[in-house]
C-alpha positions in Angstrom: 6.3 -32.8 -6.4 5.7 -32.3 -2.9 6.4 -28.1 -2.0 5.0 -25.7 1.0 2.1 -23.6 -0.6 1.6 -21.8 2.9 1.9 -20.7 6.1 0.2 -18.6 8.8 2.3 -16.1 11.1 0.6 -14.3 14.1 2.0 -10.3 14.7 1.6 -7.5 16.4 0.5 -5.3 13.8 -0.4 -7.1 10.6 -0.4 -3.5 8.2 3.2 -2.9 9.9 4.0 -5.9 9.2 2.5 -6.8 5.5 4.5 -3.2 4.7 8.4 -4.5 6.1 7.2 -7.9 4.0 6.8 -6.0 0.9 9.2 -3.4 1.5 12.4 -5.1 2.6 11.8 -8.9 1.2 10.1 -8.2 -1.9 6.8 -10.1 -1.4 3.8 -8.7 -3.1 0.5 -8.6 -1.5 -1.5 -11.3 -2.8 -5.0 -10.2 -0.7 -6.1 -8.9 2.2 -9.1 -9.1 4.9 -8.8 -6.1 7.1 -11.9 -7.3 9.1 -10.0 -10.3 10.3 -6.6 -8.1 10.2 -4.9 -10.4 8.1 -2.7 -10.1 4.8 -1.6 -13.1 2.5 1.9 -12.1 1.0 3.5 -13.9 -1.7 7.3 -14.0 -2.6 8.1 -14.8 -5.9 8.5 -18.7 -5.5 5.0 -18.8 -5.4 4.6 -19.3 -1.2 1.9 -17.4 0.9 2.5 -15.7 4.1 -0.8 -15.4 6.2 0.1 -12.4 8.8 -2.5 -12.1 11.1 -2.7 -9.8 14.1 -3.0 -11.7 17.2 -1.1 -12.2 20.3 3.2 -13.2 19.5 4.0 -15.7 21.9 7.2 -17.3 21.8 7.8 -21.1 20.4 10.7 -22.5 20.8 11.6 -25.2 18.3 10.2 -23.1 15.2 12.4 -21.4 13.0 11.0 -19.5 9.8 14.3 -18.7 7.7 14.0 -16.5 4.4 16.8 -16.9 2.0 18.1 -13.5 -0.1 20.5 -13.5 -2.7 23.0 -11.1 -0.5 22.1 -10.8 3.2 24.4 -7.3 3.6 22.4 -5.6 0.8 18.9 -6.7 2.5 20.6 -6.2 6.0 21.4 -2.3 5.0 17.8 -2.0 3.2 
C-alpha cells in the first residue's frame, strides 16, 4: 500500500499556525522544534504536517485540500 506519510508547509507564523491546525481541523501536535520554528501536526489518518516559518510565496499549480465531514460546521468553527 502506497499512502502520503508527509508533507512540509512554509507560514508566516508557525505557533499561529500549529494553534488554527489543532484548533479548527483537529490535528494533534505530534512534536515540535522551536529553534527551527517548526511544528509536525498529525490528523487522525495518520499524515504529518511540517509547518515551518519561512517566507509564503505563492505556487501556482499546488493545491493542499483537507476533507471534513461537514464543511458548514468547520466553516462556522
Amino acid at each position: 500500500m502506497v499512502r502520503l506519510d508527509h508533507l512540509s508547509l512554509p507560514v508566516a507564523d508557525w505557533r499561529k499556525s500549529r494553534d488554527w491546525y489543532k484548533q479548527h481541523l483537529g490535528f494533534e501536535v505530534e512534536f515540535e522544534i522551536p529553534e527551527r520554528q517548526t511544528a509536525a501536526m498529525r490528523d487522525d489518518a495518520d499524515l504529518t504536517v511540517f509547518l515551518y516559518e519561512a517566507e509564503v510565496v505563492p505556487c501556482p499549480g499546488i493545491s493542499f485540500t483537507i476533507q471534513v465531514d461537514d464543511v458548514e460546521a468547520k466553516h462556522r468553527n
